[in-house]
N, C-alpha and C positions, 0 to 999 in steps of 0.2 A: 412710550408704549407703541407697539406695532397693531396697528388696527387690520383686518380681515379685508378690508378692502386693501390695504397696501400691500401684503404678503399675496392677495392673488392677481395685483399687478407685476410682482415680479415672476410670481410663478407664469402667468402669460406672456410676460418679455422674454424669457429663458424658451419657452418653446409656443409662439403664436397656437394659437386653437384650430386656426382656418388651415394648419399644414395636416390636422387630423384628418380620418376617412371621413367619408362620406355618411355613413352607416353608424358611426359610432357615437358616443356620447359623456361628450369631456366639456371639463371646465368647474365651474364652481355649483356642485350638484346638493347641498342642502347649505343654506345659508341662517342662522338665528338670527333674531329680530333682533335688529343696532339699539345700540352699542355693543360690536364682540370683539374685543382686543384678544390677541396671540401670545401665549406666553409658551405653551410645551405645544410643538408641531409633531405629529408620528407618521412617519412611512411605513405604508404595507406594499404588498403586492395584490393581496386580495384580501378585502373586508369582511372576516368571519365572525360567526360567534364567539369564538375564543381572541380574535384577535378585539374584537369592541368589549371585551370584560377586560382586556388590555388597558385599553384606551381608556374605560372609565375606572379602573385601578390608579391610575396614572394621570389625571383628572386632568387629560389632554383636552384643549383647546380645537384642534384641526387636524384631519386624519388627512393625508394626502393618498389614497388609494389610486395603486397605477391602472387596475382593470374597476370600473365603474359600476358601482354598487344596482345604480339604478341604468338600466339597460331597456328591458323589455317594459312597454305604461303599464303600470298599476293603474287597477280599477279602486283601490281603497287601501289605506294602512290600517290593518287591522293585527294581531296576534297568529291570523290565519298559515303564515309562512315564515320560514329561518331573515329572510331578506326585508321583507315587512318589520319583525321584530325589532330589525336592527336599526331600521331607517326610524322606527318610532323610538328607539332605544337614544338617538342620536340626538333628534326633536327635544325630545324629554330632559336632555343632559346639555343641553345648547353648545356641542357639537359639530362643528362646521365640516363637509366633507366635497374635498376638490379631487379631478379624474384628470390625469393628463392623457393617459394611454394612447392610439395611434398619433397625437402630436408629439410624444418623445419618440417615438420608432422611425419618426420620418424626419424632425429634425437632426440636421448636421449636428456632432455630438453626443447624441442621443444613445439608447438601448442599442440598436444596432450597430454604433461605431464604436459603444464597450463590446459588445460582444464578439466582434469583430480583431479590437485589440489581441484578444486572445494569440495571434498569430503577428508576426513581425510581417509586415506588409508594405509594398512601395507607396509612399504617401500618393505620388503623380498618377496612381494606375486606382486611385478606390471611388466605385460611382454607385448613384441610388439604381437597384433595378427597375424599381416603380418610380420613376423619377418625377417629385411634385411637380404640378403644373400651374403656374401664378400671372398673374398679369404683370409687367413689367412696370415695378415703382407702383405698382396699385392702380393704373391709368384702365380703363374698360371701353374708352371711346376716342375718335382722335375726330376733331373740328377743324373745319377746312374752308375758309372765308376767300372769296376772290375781291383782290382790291385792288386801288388804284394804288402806286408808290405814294405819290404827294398823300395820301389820307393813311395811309399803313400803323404809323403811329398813334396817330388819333383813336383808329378803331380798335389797336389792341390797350390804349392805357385806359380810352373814355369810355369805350362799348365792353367790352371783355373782363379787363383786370378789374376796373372799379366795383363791378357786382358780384368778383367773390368774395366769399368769406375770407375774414381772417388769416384760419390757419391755409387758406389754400393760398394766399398769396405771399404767406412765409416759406411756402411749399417752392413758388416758383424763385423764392432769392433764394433757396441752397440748391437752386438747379436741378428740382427734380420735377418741376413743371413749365416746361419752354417752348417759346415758339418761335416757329421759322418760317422765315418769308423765303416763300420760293414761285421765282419768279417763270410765269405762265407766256408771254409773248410779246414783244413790244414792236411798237413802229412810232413811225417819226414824230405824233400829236400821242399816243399814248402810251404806259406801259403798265400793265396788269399783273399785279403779283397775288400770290397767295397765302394767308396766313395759314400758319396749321399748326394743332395744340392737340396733344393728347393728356385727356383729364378723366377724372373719376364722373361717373353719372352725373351727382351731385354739384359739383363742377359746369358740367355741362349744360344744366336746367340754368345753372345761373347768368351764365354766358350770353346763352342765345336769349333769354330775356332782355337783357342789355342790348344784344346786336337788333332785336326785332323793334326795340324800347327808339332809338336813335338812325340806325340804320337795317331800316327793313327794307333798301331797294339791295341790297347787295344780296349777291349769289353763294349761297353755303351750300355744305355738304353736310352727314353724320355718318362714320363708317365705326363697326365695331372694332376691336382689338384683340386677338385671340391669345389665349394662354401661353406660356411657354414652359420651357420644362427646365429644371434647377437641379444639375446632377448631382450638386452636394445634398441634397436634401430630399426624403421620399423614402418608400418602404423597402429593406432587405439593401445590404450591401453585397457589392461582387469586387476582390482586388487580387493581384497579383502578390503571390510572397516573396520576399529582399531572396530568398535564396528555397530552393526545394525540400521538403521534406516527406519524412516516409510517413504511411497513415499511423505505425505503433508513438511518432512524435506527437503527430496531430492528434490523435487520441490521449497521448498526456497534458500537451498544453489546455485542450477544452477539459479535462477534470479539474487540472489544477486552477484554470481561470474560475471554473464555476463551483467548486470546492467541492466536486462530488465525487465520487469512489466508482459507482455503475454509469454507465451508458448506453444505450445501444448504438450498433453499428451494420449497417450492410454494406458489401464490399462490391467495389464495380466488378463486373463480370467480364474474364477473362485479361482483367488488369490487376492482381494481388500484387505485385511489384511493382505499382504504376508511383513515381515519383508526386508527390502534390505539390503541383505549382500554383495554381490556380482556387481562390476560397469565396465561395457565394454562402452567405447570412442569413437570415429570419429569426429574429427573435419569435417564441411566440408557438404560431402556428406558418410553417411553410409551405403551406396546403396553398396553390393559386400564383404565389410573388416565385418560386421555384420552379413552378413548372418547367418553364422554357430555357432555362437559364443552362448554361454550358458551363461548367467549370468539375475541374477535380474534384472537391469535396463540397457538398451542402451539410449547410449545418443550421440545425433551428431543433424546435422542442419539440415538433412532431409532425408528421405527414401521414396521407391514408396508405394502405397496404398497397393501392397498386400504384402510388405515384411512387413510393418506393421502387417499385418494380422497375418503372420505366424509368427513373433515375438511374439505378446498377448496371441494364442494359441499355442505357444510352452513354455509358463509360463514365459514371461519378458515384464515387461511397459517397454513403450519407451516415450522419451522427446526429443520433435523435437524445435528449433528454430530460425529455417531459417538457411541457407546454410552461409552465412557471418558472423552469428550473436557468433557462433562457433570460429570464428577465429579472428575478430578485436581488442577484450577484449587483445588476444596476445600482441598486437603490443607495448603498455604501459609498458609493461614487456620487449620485446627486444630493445625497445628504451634505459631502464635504464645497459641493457647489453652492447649496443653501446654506452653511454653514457663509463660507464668503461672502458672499450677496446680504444676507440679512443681519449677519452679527452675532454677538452673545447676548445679545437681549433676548431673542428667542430660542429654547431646549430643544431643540432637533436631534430624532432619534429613531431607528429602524425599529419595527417593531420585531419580539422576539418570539411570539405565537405564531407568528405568519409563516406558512410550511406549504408547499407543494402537496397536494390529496392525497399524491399515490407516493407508499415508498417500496424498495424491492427486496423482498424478501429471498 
């Protein structure tokens, strides 16, 4: 049997949590008292009334909702609101309910690289516009020891390596935590080198305990590590397409990827025959990730009236589809991904309530 804690370690290995915004609020958002094994898993896009009379029709185990139920704090679950009802409805029916939302938009793979597929695109040319920003290997500090050559060793195996942890120093035999002696100035009676290790905080506390523990005459340093930016991964994609097309193409292939009949479209100004070479992404809302962005065609599920504007007259159509209508189409795609990963042991299945608010009359 697949227990709730196993199914949302994979759901967090498939797309880490820490690639999500800032602002947001993903991960595993209502959990029942253990024992809860997994047997029927349901995919929505948003957690409605109708789609939780779904759910407990179908005496689902875990709702996977991509936009997260619980967003803004409750002061109380009462019967008071639609959102409340639901979260007690959940409670009541032991219910598990996990939120990936901006960690699937910003992981490589992700909402935005389906949505993006929609277009034949040169693999070498496609990057995050918001490109995540990660510490490199997870390291946030780097340690800087001045030593003598003859003691070098001593101090990194007897002072250093000995007082970390465990998994930190299985960390450093698959080389993802090493250190380098780099040597500072020598003359004829001495030569002064420097170790230097970049490690996780936690790392770090353990270290210099050791180095202070045995050799507290020597000279260290602590300098931070700054983030770096991951262009496969992060919010809105921008790529080149294998060959030009005109916007009546670009306008069929986003119906047909995203199964819908209507769209809206505005046209860049003074470019109606402008060939689209060029496709910038957002799932979602492209309100903010689009602003600056240069390319032929934007496409996401909605933008305010005057970013539109400056979009047309900064020479790019835009193709709006509603704010859900961007990201549902996913869900078909990460279900056959949890389908691989988890097995037939667990009923994985979209839900069929689940509908975008608005439709066009």
């Amino acid at each position: 049997m697949n227990s709730l804690k196993q199914i949302v370690g994979i759901l967090t290995n498939t797309a880490p949590l820490h690639l999500a915004a800032d602002w947001d609020n993903v991960g595993l958002l209502v959990e029942p008292s253990p024992p809860k094994y997994i047997s029927k898993l349901m995919l929505t896009n948003d957690l409605t009334v109708s789609v939780m009379e779904e759910a407990k029709n179908k005496t689902v185990d875990l709702i996977i909702s991509y936009h997260p139920p619980i967003f803004r704090p409750f002061k109380r679950l009462s019967q008071g609101s639609w959102k409340e009802r639901i979260l007690v409805d959940c409670i009541e029916n032991r219910i598990a309910v996990f939120s990936p939302h901006t960690s699937h938009d910003a992981v490589q793979g992700g909402v935005n690289d389906w949505l993006l597929s929609a277009f034949d695109v040169k693999k070498d040319s496609v990057y995050a516009i918001e490109a995540t920003q990660e510490f490199v290997e997870g390291n946030t500090h780097v340690l800087q020891v001045d030593v003598d050559l003859a003691k070098l060793d001593k101090v990194r195996d007897k002072s250093l390596i000995a007082y970390l942890p465990t998994e930190s120093r299985l960390r450093k035999n698959k080389d993802l935590f090493t250190f380098y002696p780099i040597k500072v100035n020598s003359s004829s009676d001495n030569e002064l080198w420097q170790l230097r290790v970049e490690c996780t905080e936690s790392e770090l506390s353990a270290m210099l305990k050791g180095l202070l523990a045995s050799h507290s005459q020597l000279k260290y340093s602590v300098a931070s590590l700054s983030k770096v930016p991951r262009s496969a991964s992060g919010f809105g994609r921008r790529a080149e397409l294998s060959a030009p097309v005109t916007l009546e193409t670009a306008i069929s292939k986003v119906k047909s990827h995203l199964g819908l009949s209507h769209i809206s479209v505005a046209k860049a100004i003074g470019k109606d025959d402008l060939d689209i070479q060029t496709v910038a992404v957002c799932a979602g809302s492209g309100s903010g990730v689009l602003n600056e962005v240069t390319a032929d065609l934007l496409l996401t599920g909605e933008m305010g009236h005057h970013e539109v504007l400056d979009a047309v007259h900064g020479g790019s159509h835009v193709i709006l589809c509603h704010h859900s209508n961007t990201e549902r189409g996913y869900l078909k795609h990460f279900q056959q991904k949890l389908v691989s990963l988890i097995g037939n042991s667990v009923e994985i299945f979209v839900s069929e309530a689940d509908q975008d608010p608005l439709e066009v009359v």
